[in-house]
N, C-alpha and C positions, 0 to 999 in steps of 0.2 A: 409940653408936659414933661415934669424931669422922669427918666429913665427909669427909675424905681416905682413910677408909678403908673407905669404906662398897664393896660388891659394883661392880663396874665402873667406881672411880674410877680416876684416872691411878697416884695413889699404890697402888692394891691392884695394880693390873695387873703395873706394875713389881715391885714385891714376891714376886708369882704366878711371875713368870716366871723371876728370880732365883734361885726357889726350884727352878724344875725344869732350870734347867740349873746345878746343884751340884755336877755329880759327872760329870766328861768321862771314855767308856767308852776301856780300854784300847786299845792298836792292833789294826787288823783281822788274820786272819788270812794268815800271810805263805802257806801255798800248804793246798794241801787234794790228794788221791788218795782213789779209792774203784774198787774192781776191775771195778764197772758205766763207770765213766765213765773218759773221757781227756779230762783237764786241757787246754783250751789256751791262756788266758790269765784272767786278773784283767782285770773289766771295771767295776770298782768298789766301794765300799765304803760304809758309812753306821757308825753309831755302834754297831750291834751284831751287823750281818751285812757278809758279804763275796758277790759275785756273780761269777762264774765262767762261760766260754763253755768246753763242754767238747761230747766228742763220747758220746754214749749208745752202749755195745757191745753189738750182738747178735749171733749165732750166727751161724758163718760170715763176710762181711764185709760185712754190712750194718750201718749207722750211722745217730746223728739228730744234728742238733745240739741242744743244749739251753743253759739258763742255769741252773745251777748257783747259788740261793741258800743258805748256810753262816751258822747260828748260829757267831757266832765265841765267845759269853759260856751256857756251859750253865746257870748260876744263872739265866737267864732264857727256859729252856723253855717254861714254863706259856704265856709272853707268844708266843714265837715258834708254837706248837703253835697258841692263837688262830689267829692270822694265817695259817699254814698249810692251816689246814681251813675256813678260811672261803674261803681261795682256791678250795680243791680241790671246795667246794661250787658254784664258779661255772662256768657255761658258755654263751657267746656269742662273735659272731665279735672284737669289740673288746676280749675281756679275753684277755688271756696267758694259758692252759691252765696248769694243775698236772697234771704226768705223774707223779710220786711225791714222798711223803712218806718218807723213812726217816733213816738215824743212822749215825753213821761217824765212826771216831775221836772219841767220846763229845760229839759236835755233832749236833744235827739239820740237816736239809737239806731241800729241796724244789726238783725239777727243775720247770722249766718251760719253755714252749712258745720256743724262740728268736725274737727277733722282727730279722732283718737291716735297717741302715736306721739311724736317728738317734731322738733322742729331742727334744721338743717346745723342751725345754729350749737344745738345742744349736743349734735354730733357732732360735730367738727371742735366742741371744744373738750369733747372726752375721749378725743384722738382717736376715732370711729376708721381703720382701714380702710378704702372705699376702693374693691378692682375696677379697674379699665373699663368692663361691660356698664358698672351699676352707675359710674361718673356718667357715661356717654346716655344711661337710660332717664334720666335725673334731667342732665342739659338739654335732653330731646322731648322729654313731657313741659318741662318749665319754655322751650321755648317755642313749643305749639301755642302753650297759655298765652304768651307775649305775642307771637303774630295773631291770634285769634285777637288779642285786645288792639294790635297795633291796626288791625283791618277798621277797628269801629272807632277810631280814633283817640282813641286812649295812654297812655304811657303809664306805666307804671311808676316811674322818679327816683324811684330810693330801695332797690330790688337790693333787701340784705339776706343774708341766710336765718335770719329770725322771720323772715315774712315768705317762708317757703317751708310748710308744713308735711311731716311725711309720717304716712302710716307705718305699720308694724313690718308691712312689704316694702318700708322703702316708696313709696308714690307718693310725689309730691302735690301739693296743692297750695297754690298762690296765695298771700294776700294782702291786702297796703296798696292797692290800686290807689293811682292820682292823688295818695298824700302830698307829694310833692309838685309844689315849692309850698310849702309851709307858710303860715301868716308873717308878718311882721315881727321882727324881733321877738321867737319863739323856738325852742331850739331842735335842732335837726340831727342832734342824733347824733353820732361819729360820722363827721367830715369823710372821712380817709371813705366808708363807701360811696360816695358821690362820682360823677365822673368829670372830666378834667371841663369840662365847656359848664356845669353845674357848680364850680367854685369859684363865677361869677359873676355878675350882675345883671339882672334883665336877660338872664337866656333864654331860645325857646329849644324843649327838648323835643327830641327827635328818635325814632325808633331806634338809631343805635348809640343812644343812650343808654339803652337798658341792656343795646349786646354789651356795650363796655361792661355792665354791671354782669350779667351771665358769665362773659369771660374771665372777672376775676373769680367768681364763685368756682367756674371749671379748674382754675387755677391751684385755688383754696383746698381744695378737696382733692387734687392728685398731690399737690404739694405735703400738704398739711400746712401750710402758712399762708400769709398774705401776701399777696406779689409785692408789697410795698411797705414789708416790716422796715422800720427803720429807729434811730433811736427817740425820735419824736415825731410828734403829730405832725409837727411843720415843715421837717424834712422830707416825712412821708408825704405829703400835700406837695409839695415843690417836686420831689421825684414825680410823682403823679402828673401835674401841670407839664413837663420838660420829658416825661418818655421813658428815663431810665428806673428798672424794675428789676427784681429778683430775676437770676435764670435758673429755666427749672430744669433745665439740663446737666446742671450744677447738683442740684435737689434730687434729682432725678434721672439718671443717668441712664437708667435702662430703657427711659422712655426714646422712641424715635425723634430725631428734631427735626419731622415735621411737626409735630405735637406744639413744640415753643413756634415754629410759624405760624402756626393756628391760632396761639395766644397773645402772639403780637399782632396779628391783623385785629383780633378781637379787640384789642386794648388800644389800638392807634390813637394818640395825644389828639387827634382829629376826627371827628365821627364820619367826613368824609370817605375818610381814609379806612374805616371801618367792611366787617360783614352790613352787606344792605338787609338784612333780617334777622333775627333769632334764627330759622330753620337754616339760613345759610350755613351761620355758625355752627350749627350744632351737627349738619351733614359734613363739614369739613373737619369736625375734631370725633366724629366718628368713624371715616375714612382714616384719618391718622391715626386715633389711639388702635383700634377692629381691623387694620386693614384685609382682612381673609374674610370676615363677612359681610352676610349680604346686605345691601342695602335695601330698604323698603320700599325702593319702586323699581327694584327687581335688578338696576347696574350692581 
C-alpha cells in the first residue's frame, strides 16, 4: 500500500470524507400536519430530517408542547427507525424524552420532550462567558446522559453543541442519539466534530468516542474556541487524526495545567488511551477546574 494511503494518512482521510459527502440530501421538508399535533413552527433542519415545535392534542383542551422530528427521505427508514428507538430506549433527566414513534404522510416521526431555552451551540457562538462551576455542571449532567445511554448500549456518534439543549437555567438535555454513522453518501455535517477513529472507514464506535466529543465541548466553552481552529478543514482533520491541538494554557492562562491534562487524556488520538467513561471525565475536570469542592460522593 503506497504510504499516503495507508489507514489514517492525510491522503486516505481526505479521500474518506470526500467519499461520504457525495451526495447532498434533497430539501427539508417545507411543512408537515398530523391530526395528533398542531404545527407551530419549523425549528430547523439537518440533511434528512426536519424539527418541528408543535403543540400535542388531547381530549378536551389540554395540550403539551413537543419537538416534532420528521423523516423528510423515507428511503432511509431503516437509518431513522435506528435512531428512533434508541432514543426511545433512553430515560434520564438530561436526555430529551421520546413520547412517540409513529408515521404520517408516509415519513416516520418521533415527538419528543420540548426543551424551552437555547441550544449549547447558540451560546457558544454569541460568546456566552461560561465560569469554571457552570462548564463542570454542563460536563457532569451531559455526561451522566452519555453513561446512562452508554450502559443500554447506545452511543451517541456526533455529540455537537447543537445537539445539547439547555434551559433558561443553563440544564442541558441531549439529543441526535445514534444518528451516527449516517447512510451512504449523505452528509455528516462538519467533519471537524467527529472523532479521530470516526474519520475512517468501517469503525466501531465505542464509549469513548463520545468522551472525545465531550472533551472538546469542555474545551470549547472554557476556551471559547475549538481545540482545533486551524486555517482549514483539512488541516484541522489532520491535526485531529495526529494529536496536535490548541493549548489552552496559552488561551487560558489562569486556568491550572491540570485542567489541559484533563483535556488531553479526554482527547487522546486513541480511545484506548482515552477516559473509560463520561463520569470519569467529568469527575477529573471537575477536580481540576473546583479543586476546593466537594465532590458528590463526599471525597
Amino acid at each position: 500500500m503506497p504510504t499516503g494511503d495507508r489507514p489514517g494518512s492525510p491522503t486516505r482521510l481526505v479521500l474518506v470524507l470526500l467519499r461520504r459527502r457525495c451526495n447532498v440530501a434533497d430539501p427539508p421538508l417545507s411543512g408537515f400536519s398530523h391530526p395528533r399535533y398542531s404545527v407551530v413552527r419549523e425549528l430547523g433542519h439537518g440533511a434528512l430530517t426536519s424539527t418541528f415545535e408543535a403543540l400535542a392534542l388531547y381530549s378536551g383542551t389540554r395540550s403539551r408542547r413537543v419537538a416534532l422530528k420528521v423523516l423528510g427521505h423515507p428511503e432511509h427508514s431503516r437509518w431513522y427507525s435506528r435512531t428512533c428507538w434508541a432514543t426511545a430506549a433512553l430515560s434520564h433527566p438530561s436526555i430529551a424524552a421520546c413520547l412517540e414513534i409513529a408515521d404520517a404522510q408516509g415519513s416516520m416521526f418521533m415527538a419528543l420532550e420540548f426543551v424551552p431555552g437555547t441550544s449549547l451551540i447558540e451560546e457558544i457562538t454569541r460568546g456566552t462567558k461560561w465560569s469554571d462551576a457552570n462548564v463542570v455542571r454542563v460536563v457532569r449532567d451531559v455526561a451522566a446522559a452519555l453513561d446512562c445511554a452508554h450502559v443500554q448500549g447506545v452511543i451517541h456518534g456526533y455529540l455537537h453543541p447543537r445537539h445539547i439543549l439547555l434551559t433558561a437555567d443553563h440544564l442541558p438535555h441531549v439529543i441526535g442519539f445514534a444518528e451516527y454513522p449516517m447512510p451512504p453518501c449523505v452528509p455528516i455535517g462538519n467533519p471537524i466534530h467527529l472523532a479521530p477513529e470516526q474519520l475512517l472507514d468501517d469503525v466501531r464506535l465505542v464509549p469513548q468516542t463520545d468522551v472525545f466529543a465531550l472533551t472538546e465541548i469542555a474545551f470549547w466553552m472554557l476556551a471559547g474556541t475549538h481545540p482545533y481552529a486551524g486555517p482549514g478543514l483539512t488541516e484541522q482533520l489532520i491535526a485531529k487524526s495526529t494529536g496536535p491541538r490548541q493549548s489552552l494554557r496559552q488561551l487560558r492562562p489562569d486556568l491550572p495545567a491540570t485542567v489541559d491534562e484533563v483535556l488531553r487524556s479526554g482527547m487522546a488520538p486513541k480511545p484506548e488511551d482515552r477516559f473509560p467513561s463520561a463520569g470519569a471525565l467529568s469527575e477529573s475536570l471537575a477536580a481540576a477546574l473546583l479543586p476546593e469542592a466537594p465532590r458528590e460522593n463526599g471525597g
